[in-house]
N, C-alpha and C positions, 0 to 999 in steps of 0.2 A: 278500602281506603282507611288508612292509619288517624285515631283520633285525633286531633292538635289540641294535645294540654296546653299550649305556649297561649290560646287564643281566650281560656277561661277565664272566669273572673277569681280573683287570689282576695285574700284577705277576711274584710268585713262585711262580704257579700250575703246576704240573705238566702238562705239557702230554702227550697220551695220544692215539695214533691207531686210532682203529678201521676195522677192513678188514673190508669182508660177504665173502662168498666165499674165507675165508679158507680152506678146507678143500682148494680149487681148487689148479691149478697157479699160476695167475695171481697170485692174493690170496695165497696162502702166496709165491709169493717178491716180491711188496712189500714182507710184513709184515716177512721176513725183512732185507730192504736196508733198511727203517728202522731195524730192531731192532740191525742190524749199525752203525749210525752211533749209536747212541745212545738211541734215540728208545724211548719204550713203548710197546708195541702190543698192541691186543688183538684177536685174528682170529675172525669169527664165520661160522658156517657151519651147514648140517643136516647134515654130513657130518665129521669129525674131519681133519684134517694127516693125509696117509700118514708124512710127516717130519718128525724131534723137531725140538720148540721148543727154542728158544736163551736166552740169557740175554734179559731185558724182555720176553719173547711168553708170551701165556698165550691161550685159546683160550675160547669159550664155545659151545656146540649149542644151536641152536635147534630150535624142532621144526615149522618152515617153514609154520604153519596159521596164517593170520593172518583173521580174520571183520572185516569192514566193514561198515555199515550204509550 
């Protein structure tokens, strides 16, 4: 299925990046080198950051069970 640009937000939209694994070594220092230029981020994870969030990062836990049909 083809994306629809036509449905996103244009202009002065606040732009916000979300990183899975953000609890990781990995995902946490993306979120952090975004967060560090500017950017917002929000890192998700079933596991929490061992290391504090910085200014723009805030963190969400999932609880990694996700049911399909």
């Amino acid at each position: 299925m083809p994306l629809r640009t036509e449905s996103m937000p244009r202009g002065d939209a606040e732009e916000v990046h979300l990183v899975t694994g953000g609890g990781g070594y990995t995902g946490y220092k993306l979120g952090k080198k975004l967060a560090d230029i500017g950017k917002k981020v929000i890192l998700v994870d079933i596991v929490p950051p061992s290391s504090p969030l910085t200014n723009n990062m805030s963190f969400v836990r999932v609880s990694g069970i996700f049911l399909f049909k």
